[in-house]
N, CA, C and O atoms as a DFTB+ gen file, in Angstrom:
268 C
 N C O
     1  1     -43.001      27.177      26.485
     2  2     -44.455      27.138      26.506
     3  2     -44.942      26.406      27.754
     4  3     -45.735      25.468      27.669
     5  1     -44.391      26.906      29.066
     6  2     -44.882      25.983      30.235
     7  2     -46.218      26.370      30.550
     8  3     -47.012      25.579      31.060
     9  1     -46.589      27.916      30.182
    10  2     -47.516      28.761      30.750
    11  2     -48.940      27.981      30.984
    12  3     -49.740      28.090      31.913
    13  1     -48.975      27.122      29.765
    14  2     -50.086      26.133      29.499
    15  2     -50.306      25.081      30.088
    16  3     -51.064      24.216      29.649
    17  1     -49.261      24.952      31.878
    18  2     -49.774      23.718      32.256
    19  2     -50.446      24.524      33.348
    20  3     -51.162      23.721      33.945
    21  1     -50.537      25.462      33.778
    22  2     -51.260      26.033      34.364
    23  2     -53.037      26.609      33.893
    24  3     -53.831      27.131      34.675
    25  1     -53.221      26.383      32.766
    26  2     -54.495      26.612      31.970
    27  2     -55.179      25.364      32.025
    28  3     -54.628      24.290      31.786
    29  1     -56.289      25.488      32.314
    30  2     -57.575      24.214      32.143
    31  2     -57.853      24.469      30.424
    32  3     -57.479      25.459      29.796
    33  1     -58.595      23.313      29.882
    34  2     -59.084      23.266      28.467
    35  2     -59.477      24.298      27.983
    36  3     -58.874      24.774      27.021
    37  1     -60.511      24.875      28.479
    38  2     -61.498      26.090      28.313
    39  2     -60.293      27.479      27.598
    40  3     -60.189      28.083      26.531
    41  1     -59.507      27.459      29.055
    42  2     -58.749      28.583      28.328
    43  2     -57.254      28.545      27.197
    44  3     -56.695      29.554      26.768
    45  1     -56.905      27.305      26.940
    46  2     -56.058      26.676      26.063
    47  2     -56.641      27.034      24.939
    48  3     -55.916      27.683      24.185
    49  1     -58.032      26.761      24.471
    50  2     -59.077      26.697      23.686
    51  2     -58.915      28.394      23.081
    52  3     -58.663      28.989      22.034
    53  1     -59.204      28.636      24.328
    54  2     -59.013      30.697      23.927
    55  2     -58.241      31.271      24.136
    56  3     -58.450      32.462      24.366
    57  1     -56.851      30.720      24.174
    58  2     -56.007      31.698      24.393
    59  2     -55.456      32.629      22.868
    60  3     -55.633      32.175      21.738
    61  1     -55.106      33.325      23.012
    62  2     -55.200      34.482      21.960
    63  2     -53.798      34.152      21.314
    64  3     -53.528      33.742      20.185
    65  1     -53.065      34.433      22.293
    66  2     -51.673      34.392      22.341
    67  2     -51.020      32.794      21.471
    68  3     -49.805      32.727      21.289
    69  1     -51.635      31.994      21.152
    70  2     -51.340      30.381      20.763
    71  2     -52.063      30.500      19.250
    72  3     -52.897      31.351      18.941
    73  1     -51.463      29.284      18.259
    74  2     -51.966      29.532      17.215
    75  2     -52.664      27.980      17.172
    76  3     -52.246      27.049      17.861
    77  1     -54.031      27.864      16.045
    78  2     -54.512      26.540      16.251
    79  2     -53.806      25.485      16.238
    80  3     -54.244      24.491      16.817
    81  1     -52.801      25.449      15.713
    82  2     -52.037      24.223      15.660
    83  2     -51.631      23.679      16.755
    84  3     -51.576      22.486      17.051
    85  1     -51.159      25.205      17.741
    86  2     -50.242      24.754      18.968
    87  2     -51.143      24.397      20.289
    88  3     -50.822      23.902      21.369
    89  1     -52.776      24.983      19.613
    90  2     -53.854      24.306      20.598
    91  2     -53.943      23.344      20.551
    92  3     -53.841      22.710      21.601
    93  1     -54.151      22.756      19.493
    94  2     -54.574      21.642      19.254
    95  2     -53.555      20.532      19.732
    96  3     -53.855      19.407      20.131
    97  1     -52.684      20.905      19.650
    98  2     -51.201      19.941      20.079
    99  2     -51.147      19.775      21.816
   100  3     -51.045      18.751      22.491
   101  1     -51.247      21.090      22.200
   102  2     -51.580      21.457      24.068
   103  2     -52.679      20.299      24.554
   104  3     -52.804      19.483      25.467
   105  1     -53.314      20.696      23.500
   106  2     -55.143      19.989      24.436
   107  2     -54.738      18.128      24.013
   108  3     -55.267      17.279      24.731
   109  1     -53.959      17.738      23.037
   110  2     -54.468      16.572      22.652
   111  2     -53.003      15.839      24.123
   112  3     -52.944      14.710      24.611
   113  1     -52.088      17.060      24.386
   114  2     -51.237      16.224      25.112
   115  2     -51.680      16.248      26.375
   116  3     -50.891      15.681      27.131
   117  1     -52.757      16.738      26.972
   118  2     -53.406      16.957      28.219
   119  2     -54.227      16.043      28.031
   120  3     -54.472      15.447      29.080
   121  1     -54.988      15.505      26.795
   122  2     -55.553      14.168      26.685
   123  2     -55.064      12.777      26.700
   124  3     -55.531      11.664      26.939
   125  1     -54.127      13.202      26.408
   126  2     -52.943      11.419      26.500
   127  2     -53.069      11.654      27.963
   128  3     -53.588      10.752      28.620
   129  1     -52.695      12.665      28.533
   130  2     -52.295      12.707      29.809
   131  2     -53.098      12.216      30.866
   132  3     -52.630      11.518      31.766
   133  1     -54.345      12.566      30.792
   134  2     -55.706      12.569      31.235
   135  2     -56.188      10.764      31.229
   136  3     -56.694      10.047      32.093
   137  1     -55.752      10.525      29.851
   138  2     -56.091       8.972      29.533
   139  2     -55.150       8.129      30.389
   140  3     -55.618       7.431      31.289
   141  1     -53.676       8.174      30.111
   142  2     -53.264       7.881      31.435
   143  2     -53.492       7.961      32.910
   144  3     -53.568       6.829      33.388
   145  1     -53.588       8.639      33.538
   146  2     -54.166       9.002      34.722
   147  2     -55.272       8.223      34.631
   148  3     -54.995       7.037      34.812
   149  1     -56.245       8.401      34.453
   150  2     -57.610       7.441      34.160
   151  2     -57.524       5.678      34.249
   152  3     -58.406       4.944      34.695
   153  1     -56.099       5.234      33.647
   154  2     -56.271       3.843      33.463
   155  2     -54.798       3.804      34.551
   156  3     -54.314       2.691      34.752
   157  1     -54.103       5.085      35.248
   158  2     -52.823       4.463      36.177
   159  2     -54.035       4.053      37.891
   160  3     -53.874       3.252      38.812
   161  1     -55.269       5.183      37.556
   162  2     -55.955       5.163      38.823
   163  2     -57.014       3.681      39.103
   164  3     -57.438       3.231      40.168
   165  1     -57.246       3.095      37.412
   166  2     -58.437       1.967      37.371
   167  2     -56.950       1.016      37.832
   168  3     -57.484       0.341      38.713
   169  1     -55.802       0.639      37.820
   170  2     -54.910       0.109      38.970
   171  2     -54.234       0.461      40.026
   172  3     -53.042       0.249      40.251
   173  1     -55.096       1.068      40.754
   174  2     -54.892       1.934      41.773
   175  2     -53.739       2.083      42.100
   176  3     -53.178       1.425      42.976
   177  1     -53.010       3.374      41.130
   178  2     -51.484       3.930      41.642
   179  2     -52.059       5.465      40.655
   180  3     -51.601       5.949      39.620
   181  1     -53.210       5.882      41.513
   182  2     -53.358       7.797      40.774
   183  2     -53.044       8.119      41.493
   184  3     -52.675       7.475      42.475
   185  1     -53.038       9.729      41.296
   186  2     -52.222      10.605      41.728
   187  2     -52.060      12.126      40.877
   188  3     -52.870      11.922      39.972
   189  1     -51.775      12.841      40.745
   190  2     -51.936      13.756      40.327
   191  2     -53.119      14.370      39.904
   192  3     -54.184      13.857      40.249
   193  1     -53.114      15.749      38.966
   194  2     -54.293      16.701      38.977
   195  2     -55.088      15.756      38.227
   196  3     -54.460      15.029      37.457
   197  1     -56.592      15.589      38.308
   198  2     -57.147      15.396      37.566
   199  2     -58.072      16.083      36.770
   200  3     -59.124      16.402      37.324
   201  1     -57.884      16.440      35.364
   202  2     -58.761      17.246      34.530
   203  2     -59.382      16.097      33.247
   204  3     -58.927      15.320      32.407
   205  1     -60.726      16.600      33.760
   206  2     -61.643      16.081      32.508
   207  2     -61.639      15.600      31.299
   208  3     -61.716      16.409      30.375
   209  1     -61.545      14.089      30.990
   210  2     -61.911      14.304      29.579
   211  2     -62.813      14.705      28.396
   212  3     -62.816      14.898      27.180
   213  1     -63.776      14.713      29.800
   214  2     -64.883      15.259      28.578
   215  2     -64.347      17.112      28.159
   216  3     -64.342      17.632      27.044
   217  1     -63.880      17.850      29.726
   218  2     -63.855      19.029      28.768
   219  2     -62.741      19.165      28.032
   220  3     -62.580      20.223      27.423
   221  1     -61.938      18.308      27.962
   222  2     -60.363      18.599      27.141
   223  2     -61.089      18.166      25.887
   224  3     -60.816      18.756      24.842
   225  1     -62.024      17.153      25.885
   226  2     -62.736      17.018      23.922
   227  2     -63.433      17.927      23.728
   228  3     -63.559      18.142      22.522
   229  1     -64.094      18.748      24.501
   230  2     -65.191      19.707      24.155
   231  2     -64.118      20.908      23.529
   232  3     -64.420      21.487      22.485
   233  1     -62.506      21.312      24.452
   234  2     -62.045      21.697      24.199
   235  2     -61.516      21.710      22.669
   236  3     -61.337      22.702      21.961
   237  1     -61.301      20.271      22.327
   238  2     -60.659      20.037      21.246
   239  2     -61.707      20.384      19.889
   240  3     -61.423      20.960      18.839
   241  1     -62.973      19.821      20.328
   242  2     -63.893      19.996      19.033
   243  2     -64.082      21.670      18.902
   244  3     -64.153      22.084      17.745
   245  1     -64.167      22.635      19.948
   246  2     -64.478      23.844      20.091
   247  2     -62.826      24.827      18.914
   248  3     -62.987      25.839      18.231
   249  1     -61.528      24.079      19.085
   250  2     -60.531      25.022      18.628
   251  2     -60.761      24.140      16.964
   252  3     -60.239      24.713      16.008
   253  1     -61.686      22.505      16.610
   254  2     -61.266      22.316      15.597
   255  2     -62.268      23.161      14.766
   256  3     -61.874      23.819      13.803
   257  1     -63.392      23.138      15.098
   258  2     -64.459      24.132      14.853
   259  2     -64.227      25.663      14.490
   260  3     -64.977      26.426      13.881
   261  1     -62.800      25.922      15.114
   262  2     -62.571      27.409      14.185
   263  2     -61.844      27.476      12.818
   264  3     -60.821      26.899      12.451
   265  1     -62.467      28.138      12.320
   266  2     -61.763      28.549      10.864
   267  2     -60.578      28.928      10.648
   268  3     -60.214      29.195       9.503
């Protein structure tokens, strides 16, 4: 399942091909990830991609929101 480090939130969220569980698991580990990054950069040693936390939660509330 690497395919998904190449996907931003938005499309993790919709991918067809993934079942909610395994979204929900994708998006929350792009959020640890994200949270790290966030507090490696507030001691200045960032580095890598940075993606949003706000849209990885929008992400998250949007896949918990489906039925």
């Amino acid at each position: 399942m690497t395919a998904w480090l190449d996907m931003n939130p938005e499309e993790v969220a919709r991918a067809a091909s993934l079942s909610r569980h395994e979204k929900l698991a994708l998006l929350k580990e792009m959020e640890l990830d994200a949270e790290r990054l966030a507090v490696a950069e507030e001691e200045n040693m960032g580095g890598g991609e940075h993606i949003s936390l706000r849209a990885i939660r929008q992400a998250i509330r949007a896949v918990q929101a489906q039925a």
